[in-house]
N, C-alpha and C positions, 0 to 999 in steps of 0.2 A: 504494500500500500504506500502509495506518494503521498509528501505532503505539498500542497499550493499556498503560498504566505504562513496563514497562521492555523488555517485549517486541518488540522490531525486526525485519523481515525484509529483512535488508542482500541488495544487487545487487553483480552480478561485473563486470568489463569486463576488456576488454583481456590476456587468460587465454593465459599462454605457457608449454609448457614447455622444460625444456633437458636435454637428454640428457647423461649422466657422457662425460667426454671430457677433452681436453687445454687446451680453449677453455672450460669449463662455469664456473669462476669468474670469468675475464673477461667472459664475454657477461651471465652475471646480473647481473654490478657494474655495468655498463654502463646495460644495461636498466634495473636498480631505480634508477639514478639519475636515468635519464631522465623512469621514469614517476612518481617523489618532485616533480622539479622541474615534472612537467606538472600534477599536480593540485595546487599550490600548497604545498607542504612546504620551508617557509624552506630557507636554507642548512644548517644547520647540524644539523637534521633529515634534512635530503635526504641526509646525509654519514655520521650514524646510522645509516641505513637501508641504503644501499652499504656500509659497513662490516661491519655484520651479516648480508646477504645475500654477502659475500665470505666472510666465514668458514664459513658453514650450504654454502656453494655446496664451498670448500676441505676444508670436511669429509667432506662424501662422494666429493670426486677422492680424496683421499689412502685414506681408510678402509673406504668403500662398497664391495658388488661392487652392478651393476647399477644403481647410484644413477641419479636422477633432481630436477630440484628444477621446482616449478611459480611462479610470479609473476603476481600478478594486482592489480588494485585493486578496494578493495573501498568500498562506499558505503552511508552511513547518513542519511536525508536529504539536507540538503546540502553534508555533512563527506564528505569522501575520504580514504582510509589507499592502504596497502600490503601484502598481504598472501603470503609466502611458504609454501609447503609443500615438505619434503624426504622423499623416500621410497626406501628401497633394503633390496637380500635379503639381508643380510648384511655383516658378521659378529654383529653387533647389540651392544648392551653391557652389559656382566656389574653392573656400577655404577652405575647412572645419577645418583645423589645425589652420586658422585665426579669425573664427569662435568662435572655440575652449580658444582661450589666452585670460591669464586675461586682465580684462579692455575691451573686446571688447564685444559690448552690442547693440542694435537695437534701433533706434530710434521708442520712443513711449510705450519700455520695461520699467520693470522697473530698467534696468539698472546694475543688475548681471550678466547679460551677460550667453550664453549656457555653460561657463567654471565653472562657481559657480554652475550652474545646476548639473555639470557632479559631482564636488564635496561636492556635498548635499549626492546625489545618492550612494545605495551600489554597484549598477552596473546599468552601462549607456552606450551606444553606439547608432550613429548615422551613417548613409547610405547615401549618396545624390546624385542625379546624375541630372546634369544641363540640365534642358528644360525639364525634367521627375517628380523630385518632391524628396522629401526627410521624412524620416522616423525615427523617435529619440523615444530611451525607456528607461526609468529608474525605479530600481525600489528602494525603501526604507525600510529597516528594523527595530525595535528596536536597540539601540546601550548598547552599554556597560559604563562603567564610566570613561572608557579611549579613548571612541571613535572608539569603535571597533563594528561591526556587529555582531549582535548576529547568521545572517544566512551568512553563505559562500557565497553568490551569486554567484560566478563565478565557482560553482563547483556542483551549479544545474541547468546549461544556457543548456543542450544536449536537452530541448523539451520544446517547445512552441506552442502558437496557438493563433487565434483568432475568434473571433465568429462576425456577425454581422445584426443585423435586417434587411428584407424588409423595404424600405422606408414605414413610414405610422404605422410600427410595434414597439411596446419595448420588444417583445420578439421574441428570433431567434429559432425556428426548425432546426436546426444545435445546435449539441455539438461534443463534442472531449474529450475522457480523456487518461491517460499515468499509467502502471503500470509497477514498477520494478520486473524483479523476482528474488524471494532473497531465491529460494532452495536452498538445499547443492551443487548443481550438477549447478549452475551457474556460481562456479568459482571465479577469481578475476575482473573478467571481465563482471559485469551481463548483462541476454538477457532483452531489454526492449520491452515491446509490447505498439503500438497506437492506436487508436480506434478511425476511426471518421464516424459520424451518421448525416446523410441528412433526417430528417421527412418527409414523404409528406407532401405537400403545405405548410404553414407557419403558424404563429400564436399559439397559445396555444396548439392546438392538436396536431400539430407539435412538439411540443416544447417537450408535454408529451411522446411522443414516442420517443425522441431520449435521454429526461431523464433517462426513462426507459431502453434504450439501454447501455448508461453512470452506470445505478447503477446495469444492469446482467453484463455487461463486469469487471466492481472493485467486484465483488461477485465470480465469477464463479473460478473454482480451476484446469481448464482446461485450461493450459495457451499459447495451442498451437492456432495458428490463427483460423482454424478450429473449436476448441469445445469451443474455445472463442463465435465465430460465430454461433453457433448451439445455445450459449446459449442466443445468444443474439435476434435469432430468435423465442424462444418459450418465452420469456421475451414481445414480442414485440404484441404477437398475441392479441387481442381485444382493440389496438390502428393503428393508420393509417397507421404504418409499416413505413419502408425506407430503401435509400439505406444507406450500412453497407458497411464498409473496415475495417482489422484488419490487421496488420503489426507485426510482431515478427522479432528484430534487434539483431543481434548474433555477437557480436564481436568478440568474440573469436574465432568464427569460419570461420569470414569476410565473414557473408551470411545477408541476409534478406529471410525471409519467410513473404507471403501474400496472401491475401486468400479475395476476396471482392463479394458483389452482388449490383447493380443497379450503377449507375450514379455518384461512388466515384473516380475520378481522385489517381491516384500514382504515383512517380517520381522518380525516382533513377538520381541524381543531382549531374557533376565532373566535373574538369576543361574540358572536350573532349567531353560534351551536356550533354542531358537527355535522358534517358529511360523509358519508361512506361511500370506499372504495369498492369496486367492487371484482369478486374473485372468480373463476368458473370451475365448473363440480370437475373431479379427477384424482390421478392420485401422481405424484411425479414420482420419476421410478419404474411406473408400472404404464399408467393408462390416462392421457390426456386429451382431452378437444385442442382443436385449434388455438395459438395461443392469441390472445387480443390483449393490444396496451390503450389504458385509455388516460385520457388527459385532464386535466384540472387543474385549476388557475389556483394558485399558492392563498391562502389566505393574510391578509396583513394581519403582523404582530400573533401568530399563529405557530402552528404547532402540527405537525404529523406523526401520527401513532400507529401502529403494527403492533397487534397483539394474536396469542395463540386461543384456540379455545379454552385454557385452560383457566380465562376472565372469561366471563358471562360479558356478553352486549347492553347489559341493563347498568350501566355508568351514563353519570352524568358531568361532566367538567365544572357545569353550573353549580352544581351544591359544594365543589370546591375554591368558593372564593379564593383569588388572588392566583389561582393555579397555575397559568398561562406568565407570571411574572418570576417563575421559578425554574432551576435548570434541569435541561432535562431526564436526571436522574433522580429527582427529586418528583420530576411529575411521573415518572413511572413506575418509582414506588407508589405512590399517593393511587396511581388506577391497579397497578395489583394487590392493597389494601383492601382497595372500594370492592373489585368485585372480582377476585382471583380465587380458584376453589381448592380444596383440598386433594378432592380424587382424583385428580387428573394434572401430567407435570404443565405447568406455566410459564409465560413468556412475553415481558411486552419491551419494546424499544422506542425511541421518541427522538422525532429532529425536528430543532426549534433553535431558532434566532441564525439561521444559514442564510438567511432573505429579508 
């Protein structure tokens, strides 16, 4: 994947999450610090970063109903961070700005309060809406000797996603990846394509065919949704196939192009609702119609989403005050909160502020 100016389409690995419990902030503190010190984050970073995944983790044992926190690394050419997400239903918070000030810390925390959080973080932002639940992500980079990020964060926030097992499962049959296209004929403006893949049924076999659909869609040189698609269909054949959606986001030309088969949700997201994309019945892998790309005029100040069945259709953005002013990994915890289910793995991804 190229980069165009400041444009990046950062990779995930090692994606865990940890269920609310009695154990939920020892195992994250654990974990962050293990995977701080594996991809190379000095001491003293590595110690920032369990710090602040202890408290995000402490906050939702003590406050949360239902909470959850996810841990992953994330990667920007050949810089590695850390990056956490927290998601839970409840009780949510009436303040957030008070929330936010120094000095103000939870009882039972350990007492840095979500402000020391935010400025651990090389980008942090929080969502919350009271009697619904609230959603905080940050992520952490290597720093410099002056305290400076070695990655821009806030200038590769345009795509995010998240992945999540069946209950029962550590591996999801859903993925999602993001590619820039960095032609000559892209402009100063590049078009970015999404790509998110629902395995049939769950589990490893699952898993394997929407990996495989993940590594024809970063291969293929076909970058329109279409032969994205085609390539991602002959990719998939002697695994259990799935449905496939492909998105090509054109800002320069304030369109989206989309092109999908089986059971992938689309959204074109603005302050005045949503619109759906739409996908034709199939299965890639196996058995497709004709493929058809159709076109849509970008929404201002707007948002596009891609999610798996594994959210229900019955979201609404609107009961999420302020949603559209947050980044995109923030608003796609905030919809697999809202209406992401249990039985079946889950997967949504979001590209917002590319236009």
């Amino acid at each position: 994947m190229g980069a165009v100016n400041t444009t990046v389409a950062l990779s995930y690995e090692d994606i865990a999450w940890f269920r609310d419990g009695a154990s939920l902030a020892s195992a994250a503190r654990g974990a962050a610090a293990t995977l701080a010190r594996r991809i190379g984050l000095n001491s003293h970073r590595a110690a920032e970063v369990a710090l602040a995944v202890t408290e995000a983790a402490t906050n939702v044992q003590r406050h949360a109903d239902d909470g959850a926190l996810l841990l992953r690394v994330v990667r920007s050419g050949e810089q590695a961070g850390v990056e956490f997400l927290t998601v839970d239903s409840g009780p949510g918070m009436t303040d957030v700005p008070a929330a936010l000030a120094d000095g103000s810390s939870s009882a039972g925390t350990l007492g840095i309060g979500l402000g020391a959080v935010a400025r651990l973080a090389d980008q942090f932002d929080l969502h919350s809406v009271p009697g619904r639940g609230t959603v905080m992500a940050a992520q952490f980079w290597p720093r410099t000797a002056d305290g400076r990020a070695v990655v821009a964060s806030r200038d590769l926030s345009v795509a995010a996603g998240v992945t999540r097992p069946i209950s029962g499962e550590t591996v999801c049959g859903d993925a999602w990846a993001v590619r820039v296209d960095d032609s000559e004929t892209a402009g100063d403006r590049p078009a970015i394509l999404v790509m998110l893949c629902d395995g049939l049924g769950h589990g490893p076999l699952a898993a394997r065919a929407s990996q495989a659909a993940v590594k024809a869609f970063q291969e293929t040189r076909d970058l329109s949704p279409a032969g994205a698609l085609d390539a991602i269909h002959r990719a998939l054949r002697g695994t259990r196939g799935g449905a496939v959606a492909v998105a090509r986001v054109e800002p320069a030309a304030g369109r989206v192009l989309y092109c999908g088969i089986g059971n992938v949700s689309g959204f074109l997201l603005g302050d005045d609702g949503r619109k759906g994309l739409l996908s034709a019945p199939g299965i890639v892998g196996a058995h497709m119609r004709r493929l058809r790309t159709f076109e849509e005029p970008l929404p201002a100040h707007g948002a596009l989403v891609m999610h798996s069945d594994g959210l229900t259709e019955r979201w609404d953005h609107g009961n999420l005050p302020g949603l559209l002013h947050h980044t995109p990994l923030v608003m796609a915890g905030q919809l697999l909160r809202e209406a992401g289910v249990r039985r079946d793995d889950a997967s949504v991804v979001v590209i917002k502020g590319a236009w």
